[in-house]
C-alpha distance (Angstrom), angle and dihedral (degrees) to the residues before:
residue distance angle dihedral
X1 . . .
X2 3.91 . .
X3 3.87 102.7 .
X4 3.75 123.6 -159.9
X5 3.49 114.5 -119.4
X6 4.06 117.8 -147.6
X7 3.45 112.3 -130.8
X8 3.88 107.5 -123.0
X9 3.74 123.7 -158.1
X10 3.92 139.5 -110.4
X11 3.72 131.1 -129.0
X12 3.69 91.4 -85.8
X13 3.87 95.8 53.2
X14 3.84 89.4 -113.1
X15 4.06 108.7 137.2
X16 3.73 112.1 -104.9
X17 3.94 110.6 -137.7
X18 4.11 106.1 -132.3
X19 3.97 124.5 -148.8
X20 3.51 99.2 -84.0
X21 4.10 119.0 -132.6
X22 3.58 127.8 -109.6
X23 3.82 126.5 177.4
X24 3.53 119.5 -95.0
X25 3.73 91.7 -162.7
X26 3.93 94.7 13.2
X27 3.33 97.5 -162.8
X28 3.60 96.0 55.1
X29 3.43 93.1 41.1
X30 4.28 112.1 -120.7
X31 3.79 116.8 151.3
X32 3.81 141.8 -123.8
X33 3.87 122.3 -160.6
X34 4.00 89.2 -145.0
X35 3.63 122.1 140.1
X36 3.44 140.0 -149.6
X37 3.63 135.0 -140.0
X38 3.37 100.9 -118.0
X39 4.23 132.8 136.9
X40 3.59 121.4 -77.3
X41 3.95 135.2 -143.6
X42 3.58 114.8 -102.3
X43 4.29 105.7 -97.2
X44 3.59 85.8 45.3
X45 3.83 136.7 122.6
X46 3.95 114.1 -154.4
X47 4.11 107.0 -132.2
X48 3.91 107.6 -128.0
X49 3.91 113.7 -130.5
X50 3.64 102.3 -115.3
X51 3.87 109.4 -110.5
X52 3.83 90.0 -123.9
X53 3.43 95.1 58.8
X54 4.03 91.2 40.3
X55 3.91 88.7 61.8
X56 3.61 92.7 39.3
X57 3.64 94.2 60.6
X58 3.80 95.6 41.3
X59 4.10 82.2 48.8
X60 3.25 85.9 58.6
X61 4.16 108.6 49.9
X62 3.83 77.8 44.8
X63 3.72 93.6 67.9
X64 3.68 89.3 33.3
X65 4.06 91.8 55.7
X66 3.84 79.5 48.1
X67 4.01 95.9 60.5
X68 3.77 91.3 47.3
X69 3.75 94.5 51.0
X70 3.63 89.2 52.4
X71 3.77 101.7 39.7
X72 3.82 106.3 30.7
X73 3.49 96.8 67.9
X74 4.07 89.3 62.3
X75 3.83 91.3 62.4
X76 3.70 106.2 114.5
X77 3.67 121.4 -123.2
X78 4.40 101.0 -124.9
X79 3.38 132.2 47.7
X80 3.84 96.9 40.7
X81 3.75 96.9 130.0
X82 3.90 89.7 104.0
X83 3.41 94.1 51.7
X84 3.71 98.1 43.6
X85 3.75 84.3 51.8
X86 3.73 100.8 44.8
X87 4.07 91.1 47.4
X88 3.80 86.1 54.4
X89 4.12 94.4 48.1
X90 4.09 86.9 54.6
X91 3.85 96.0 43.9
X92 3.96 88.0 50.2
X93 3.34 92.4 41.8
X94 4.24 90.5 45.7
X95 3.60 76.5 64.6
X96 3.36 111.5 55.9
X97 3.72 91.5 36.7
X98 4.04 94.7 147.4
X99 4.27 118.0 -126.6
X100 3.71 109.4 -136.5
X101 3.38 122.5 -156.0
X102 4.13 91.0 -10.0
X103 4.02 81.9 -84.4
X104 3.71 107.9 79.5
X105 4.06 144.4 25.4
X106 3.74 127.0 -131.0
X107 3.81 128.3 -169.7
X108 3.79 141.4 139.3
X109 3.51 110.1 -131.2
X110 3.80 96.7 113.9
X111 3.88 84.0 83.6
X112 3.18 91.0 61.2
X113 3.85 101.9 46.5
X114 3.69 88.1 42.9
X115 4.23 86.1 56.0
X116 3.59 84.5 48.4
X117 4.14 87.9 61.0
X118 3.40 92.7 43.3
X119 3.48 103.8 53.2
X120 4.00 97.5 23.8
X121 3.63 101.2 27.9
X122 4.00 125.3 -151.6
X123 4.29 92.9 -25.6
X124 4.05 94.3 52.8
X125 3.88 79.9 50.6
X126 3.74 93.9 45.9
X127 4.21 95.6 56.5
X128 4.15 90.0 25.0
X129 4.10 90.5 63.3
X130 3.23 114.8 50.6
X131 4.46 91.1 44.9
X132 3.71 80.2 56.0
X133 3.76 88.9 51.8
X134 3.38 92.8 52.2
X135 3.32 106.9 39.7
X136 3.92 84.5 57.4
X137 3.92 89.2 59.8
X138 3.67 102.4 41.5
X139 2.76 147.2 141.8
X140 3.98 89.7 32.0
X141 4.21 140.0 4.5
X142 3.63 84.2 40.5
X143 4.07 94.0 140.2
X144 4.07 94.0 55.7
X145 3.66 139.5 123.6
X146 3.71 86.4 -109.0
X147 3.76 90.8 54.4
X148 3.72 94.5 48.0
X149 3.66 97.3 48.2
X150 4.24 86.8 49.9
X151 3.69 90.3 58.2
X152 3.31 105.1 43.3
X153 4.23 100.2 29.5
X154 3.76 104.9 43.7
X155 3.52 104.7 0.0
X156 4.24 105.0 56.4
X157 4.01 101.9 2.9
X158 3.77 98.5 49.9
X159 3.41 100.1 33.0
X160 3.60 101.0 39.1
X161 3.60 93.0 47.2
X162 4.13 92.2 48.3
X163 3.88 82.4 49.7
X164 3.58 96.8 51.2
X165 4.13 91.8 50.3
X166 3.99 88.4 49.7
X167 3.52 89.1 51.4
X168 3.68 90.5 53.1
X169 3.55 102.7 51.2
X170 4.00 96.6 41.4
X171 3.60 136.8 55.5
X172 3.98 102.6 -114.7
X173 3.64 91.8 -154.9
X174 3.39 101.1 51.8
X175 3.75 106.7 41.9
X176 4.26 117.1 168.3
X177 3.31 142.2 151.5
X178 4.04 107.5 -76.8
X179 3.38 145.5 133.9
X180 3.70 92.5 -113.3
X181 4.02 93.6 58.7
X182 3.88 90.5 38.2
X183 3.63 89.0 58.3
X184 3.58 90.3 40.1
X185 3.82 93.8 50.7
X186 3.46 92.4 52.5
X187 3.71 96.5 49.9
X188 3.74 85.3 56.6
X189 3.63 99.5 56.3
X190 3.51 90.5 46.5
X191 3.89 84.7 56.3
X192 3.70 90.2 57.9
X193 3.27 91.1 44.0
X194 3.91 102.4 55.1
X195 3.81 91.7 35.6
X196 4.22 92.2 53.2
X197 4.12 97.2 40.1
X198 3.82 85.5 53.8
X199 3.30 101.2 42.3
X200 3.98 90.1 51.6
X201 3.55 93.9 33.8
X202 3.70 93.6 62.7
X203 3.61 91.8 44.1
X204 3.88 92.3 58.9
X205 3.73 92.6 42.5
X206 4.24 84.2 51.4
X207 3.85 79.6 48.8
X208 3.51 112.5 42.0
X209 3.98 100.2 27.1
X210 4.22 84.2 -122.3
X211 3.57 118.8 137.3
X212 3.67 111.2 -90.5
X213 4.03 82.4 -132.2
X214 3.67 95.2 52.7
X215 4.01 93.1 44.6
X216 3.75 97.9 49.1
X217 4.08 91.1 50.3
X218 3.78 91.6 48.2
X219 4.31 99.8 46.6
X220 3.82 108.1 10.3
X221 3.89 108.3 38.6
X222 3.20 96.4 78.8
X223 3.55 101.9 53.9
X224 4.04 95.2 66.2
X225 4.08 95.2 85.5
X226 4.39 79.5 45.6
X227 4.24 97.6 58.2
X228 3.78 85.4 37.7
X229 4.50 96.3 59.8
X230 3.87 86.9 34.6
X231 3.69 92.4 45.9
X232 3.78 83.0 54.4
X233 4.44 100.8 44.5
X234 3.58 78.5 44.4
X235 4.27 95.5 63.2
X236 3.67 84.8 38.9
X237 3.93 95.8 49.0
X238 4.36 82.3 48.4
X239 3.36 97.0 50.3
X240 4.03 95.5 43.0
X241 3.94 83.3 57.7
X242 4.32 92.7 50.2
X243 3.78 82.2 51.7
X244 3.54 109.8 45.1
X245 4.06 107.2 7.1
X246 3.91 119.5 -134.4
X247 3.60 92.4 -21.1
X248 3.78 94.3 61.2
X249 4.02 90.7 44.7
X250 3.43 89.2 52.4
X251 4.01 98.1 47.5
X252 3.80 83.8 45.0
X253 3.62 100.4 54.0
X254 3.64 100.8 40.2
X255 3.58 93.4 85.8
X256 3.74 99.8 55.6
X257 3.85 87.0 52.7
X258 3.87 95.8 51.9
X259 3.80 90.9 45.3
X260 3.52 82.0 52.8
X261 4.16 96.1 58.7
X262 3.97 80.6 40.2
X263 3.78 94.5 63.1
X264 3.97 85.4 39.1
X265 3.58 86.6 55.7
X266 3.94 95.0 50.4
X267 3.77 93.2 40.1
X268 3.99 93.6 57.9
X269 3.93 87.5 44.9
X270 3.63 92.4 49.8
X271 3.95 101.4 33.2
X272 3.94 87.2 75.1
X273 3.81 91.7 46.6
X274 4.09 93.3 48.5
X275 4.02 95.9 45.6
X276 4.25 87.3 46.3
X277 3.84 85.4 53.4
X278 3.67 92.4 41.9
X279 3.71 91.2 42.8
X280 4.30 82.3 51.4
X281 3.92 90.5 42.8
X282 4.11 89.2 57.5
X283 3.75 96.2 45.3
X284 3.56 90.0 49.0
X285 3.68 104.0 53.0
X286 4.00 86.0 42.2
X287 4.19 87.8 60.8
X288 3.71 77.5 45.3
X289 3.73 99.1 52.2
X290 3.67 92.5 43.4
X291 3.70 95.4 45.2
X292 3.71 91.4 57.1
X293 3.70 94.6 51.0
X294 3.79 90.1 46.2
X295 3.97 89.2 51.5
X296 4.22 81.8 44.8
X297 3.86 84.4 53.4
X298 4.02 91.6 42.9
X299 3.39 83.6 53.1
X300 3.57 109.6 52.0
X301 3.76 86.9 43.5
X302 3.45 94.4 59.9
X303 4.48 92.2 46.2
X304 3.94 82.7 53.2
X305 3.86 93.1 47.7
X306 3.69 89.4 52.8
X307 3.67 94.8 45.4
X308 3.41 90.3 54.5
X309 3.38 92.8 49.2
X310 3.81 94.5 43.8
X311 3.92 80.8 56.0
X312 3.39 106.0 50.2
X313 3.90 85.9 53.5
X314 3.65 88.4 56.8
X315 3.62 86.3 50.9
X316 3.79 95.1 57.7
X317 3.57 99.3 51.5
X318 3.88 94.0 54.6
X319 4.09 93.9 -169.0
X320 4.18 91.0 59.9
X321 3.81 98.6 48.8
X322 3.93 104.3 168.2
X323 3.74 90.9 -0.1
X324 4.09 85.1 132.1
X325 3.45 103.8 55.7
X326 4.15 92.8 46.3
X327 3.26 89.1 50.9
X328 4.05 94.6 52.7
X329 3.85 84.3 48.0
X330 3.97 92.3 55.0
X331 3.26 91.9 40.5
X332 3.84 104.7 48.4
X333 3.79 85.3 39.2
X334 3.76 92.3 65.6
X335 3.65 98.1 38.6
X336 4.13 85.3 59.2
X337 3.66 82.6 50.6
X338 4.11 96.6 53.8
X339 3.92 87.4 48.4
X340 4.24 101.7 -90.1
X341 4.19 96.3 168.6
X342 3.96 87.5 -124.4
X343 4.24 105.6 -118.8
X344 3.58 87.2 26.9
X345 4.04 115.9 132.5
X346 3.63 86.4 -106.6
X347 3.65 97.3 47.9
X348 3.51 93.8 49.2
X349 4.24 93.1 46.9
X350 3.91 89.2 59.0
X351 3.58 96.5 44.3
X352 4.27 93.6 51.5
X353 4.34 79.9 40.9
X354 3.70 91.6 51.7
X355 3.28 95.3 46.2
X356 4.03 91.5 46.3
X357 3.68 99.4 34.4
X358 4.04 92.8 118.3
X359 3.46 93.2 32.2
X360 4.07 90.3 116.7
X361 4.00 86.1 66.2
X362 3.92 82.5 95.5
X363 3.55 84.5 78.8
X364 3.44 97.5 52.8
X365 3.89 122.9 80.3
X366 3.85 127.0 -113.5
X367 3.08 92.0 -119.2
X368 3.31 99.4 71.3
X369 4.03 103.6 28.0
X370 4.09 78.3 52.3
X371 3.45 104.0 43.3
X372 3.89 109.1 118.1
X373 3.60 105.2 -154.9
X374 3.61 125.1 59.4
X375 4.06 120.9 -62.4
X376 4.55 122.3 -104.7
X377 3.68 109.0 -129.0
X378 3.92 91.5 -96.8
X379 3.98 91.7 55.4
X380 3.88 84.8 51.1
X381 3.83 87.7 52.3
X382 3.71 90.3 59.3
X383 4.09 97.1 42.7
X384 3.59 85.8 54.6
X385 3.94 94.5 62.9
X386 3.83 96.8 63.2
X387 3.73 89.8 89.2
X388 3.67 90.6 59.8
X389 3.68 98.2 42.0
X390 3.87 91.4 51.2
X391 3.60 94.5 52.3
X392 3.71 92.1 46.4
X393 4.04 86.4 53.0
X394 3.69 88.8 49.8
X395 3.74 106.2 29.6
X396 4.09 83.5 89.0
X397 3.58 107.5 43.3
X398 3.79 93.2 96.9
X399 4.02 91.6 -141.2
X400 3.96 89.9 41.8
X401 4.26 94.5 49.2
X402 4.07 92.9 87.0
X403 3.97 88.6 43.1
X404 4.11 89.3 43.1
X405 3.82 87.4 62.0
X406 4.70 89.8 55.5
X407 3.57 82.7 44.3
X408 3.37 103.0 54.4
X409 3.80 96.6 47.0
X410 3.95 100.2 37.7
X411 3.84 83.9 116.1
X412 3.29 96.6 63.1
X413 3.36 129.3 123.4
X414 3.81 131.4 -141.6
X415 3.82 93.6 -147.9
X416 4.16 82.1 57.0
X417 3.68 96.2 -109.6
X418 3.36 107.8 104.8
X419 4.04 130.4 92.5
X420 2.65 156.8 -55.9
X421 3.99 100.1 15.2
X422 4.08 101.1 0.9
X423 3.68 94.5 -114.8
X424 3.26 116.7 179.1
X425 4.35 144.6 -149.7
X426 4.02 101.0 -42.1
X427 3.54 102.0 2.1
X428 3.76 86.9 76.2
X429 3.84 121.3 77.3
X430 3.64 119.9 -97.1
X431 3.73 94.6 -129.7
X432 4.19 82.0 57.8
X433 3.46 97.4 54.0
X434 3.90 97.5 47.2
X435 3.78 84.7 43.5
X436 4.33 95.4 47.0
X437 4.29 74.6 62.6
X438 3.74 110.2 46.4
X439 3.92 83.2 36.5
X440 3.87 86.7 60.9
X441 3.34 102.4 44.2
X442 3.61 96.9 44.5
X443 3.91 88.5 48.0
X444 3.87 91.2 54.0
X445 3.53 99.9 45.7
X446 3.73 93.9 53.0
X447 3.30 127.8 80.8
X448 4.21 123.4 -106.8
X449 3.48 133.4 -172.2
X450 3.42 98.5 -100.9
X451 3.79 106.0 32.0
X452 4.02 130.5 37.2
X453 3.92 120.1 -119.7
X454 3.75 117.4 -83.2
X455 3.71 123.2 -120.3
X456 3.83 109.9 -107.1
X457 3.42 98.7 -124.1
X458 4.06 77.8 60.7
X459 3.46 95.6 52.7
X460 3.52 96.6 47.1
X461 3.36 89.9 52.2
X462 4.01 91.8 58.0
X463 3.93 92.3 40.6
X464 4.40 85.7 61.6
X465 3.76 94.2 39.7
X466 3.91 82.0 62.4
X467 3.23 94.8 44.3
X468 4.11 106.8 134.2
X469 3.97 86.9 9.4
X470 3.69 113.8 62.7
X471 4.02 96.5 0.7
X472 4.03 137.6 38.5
X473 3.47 113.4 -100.1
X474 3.59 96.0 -136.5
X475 3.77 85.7 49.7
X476 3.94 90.0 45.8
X477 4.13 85.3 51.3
X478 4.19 90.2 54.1
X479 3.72 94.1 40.8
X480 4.42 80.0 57.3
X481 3.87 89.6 45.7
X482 3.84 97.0 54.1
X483 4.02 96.9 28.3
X484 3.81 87.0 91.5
X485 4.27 93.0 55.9
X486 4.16 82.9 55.7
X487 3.45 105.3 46.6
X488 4.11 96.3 83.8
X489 3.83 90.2 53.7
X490 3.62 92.0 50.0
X491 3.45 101.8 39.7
X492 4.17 76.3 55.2
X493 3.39 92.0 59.4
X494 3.80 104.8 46.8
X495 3.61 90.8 49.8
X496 4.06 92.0 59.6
């Protein structure tokens, strides 16, 4: 499978030009990261061949040059119209290997090759390779690191060596259709295909710093069940030759090739199809992308809003200047603590509530949220609606209504006498009760007009005689966890 690389880019934007793939076994379809020296666009940066990889490839023709020296030789000199035949089949068929999807190549002239072993044995293999190689590079960049590694890798190591073991474990001369040389045919194949995927393997791991693990499972795993049919068409297609000459070869053969303008066939009527879908497939996750920043932007708009809002709250009741957003840090600090998944639904509902809680105080007049002495029963009367009026301003706002509902009762008590409905323990919302606390604290550690701020040893002191009466003992026990992450900023503040 020859798969596509992307081309990534460098620090400086410029496009980075990646090893490109060639087929190991071409018409099978593995892949080699080897490049070729060849001219790039302008805005591009040629990728250097690592020098590992370099060596590794020449290593490899090396050894490959060596097989042919020592096998070659041993090819008789008659009866080499088979193999003359065969070697042409696979070139052709090299040729017309078919690219699917622009991502990988298909072809079928391992049958051939593998016929070529059978009937020939490791010196047909030894002259059939390399033409095959080179037929596969032609008609130019036949003399490159690519080429070498083809010849020597798949082409004369592989092959030869699968060759040589089928060799051994049949009799050449007497070749039939048994269990023994079905056996033996298939341990062959699997020779040349454990000896090619690690040759190539390795060379794309030398090439493209992967782990040779990680590249074989992603481009040559799948190819084991592929040498193991062909290995199979191509002990049929040799012994259709020893049984009726050319004639048989070519009756054999022929199906192979028309399969082969078959899948062409399909391929161009799907290729249309797949880029359309993969054309679809972009545009959709672009809407996606940019409808998740637009919600992102949505979103930060409406946190601002509310700060603003929280702020110019603040800002109306002069005496409890940034009394809102304390009281959100408090707050949100303790839900963390009680196990709130932070950006949760939840998490975000308390936060827009804490920042809101006294938002119904528009409805109250200034003089009353002004006053500086303590408030008559009646004034108290009115105070005591803000909770309602916020949570009828919110109740509405469609991503307010689940904060509305911790407005409304952050009043409440957990003993059940609190306002406005005298809820009580559970029946008031979590986000409440961790609020009723960091509302309290904040509240007595602040100044007013008519009393100074309390110490917060003081106020902690008040917040745990409560504990179980005004406030939630589980929220008392957070408020006591993250007390000790506070006390800097307010030991800050009561010093200015």
């Amino acid at each position: 499978m020859r798969n596509m690389a992307e081309q990534p880019e460098d620090e400086n934007g410029l496009t980075v030009e990646r090893p490109r793939l060639i087929a190991v076994r071409p018409e099978i379809g593995a892949g080699t990261h080897l490049p070729e020296r060849e001219p790039h666009e302008e805005g591009q940066v040629p990728h250097a061949l690592p020098r590992s990889a370099a060596v590794f490839s020449v290593l490899t023709f090396l050894i490959g040059v060596m097989f042919f020296a020592v096998y070659a030789p041993r090819l008789p000199h008659s009866g080499l119209v088979g193999l003359v035949l065969l070697t042409l089949l696979a070139a052709i068929s090299d040729r017309l290997s078919i690219l699917v999807y622009s991502e990988s190549k298909v072809s079928v002239s391992f049958i051939c090759l593998f016929a070529i072993a059978v009937l020939y044995g490791p010196a047909g293999i030894a002259v059939a390779a390399p033409i095959c190689a080179l037929s596969l590079h032609l008609p130019r960049k036949v003399f490159s690191l690519r080429f070498l590694f083809n010849v020597g890798g798949s082409g004369l190591i592989a092959d030869v060596l699968a060759a040589a073991v089928l060799w051994a474990l049949i009799d050449p001369s007497h070749v039939e259709v048994s269990p023994r040389v079905v056996a033996a045919a298939l341990v062959a194949a699997g020779v040349s295909y454990g000896v090619s995927s690690f040759l190539v393997t390795n060379v794309v791991s030398l090439t493209t710093k992967q782990s040779p693990w990680s590249v074989w499972r992603e481009s040559f795993q799948w190819l084991f069940p592929h040498y193991m049919v062909f290995g199979l068409l191509g002990l049929a297609c040799a012994l259709a030759y020893r049984a009726l000459g050319v004639t048989g070869l070519l009756a054999f053969v022929a199906p192979p090739f028309m399969m082969r303008f078959a899948i062409k066939q399909y391929v161009d009527k799907t290729s249309l199809h797949v880029a359309t879908l993969k054309a679809k497939n972009e545009q959709l996750e672009r809407a996606n992308r940019e409808i998740l920043a637009m919600s992102m932007r949505l979103k930060e708009t409406y946190d601002a809003t509310l700060e603003a809002l929280a702020a110019a709250l603040d800002a109306r009741d002069r005496d409890t200047g940034g009394h809102s957003s304390r009281v959100s840090v408090y707050t949100m600090d303790m839900a963390r603590f009680l196990g709130i998944r932070e950006g949760s639904a939840e998490w975000i509902d308390i936060e827009r509530a804490s920042l809101l809680h006294d938002v119904g105080k528009i409805g109250v007049p200034d003089s009353i949220l002004n006053k500086p002495g303590p408030l008559t029963a009646e004034e108290w009367q009115e105070m005591r609606k803000h909770p309602a009026i916020g949570y009828e301003m919110l109740r509405d706002v469609k991503f307010l209504s689940a904060a509305a509902e911790i407005v409304y009762s952050h009043h409440e008590r957990y003993d059940g006498k609190g306002y406005p409905k005298g809820l009580k323990s559970d029946e008031i919302p979590l986000g409440s009760r961790i609020f009723a606390v960091a509302d309290a604290f904040d509240a007595m550690t602040s100044d007013r007009p008519y009393r100074r701020a309390l110490d917060w040893r003081k106020a902690r002191e008040e917040i745990v005689n409560n504990n179980g009466v005004q406030f939630d003992p589980e929220v008392v026990e957070a408020f006591l966890k993250c007390l000790d992450s506070w006390k800097e900023g307010l030991e800050e503040r009561r010093a200015a």
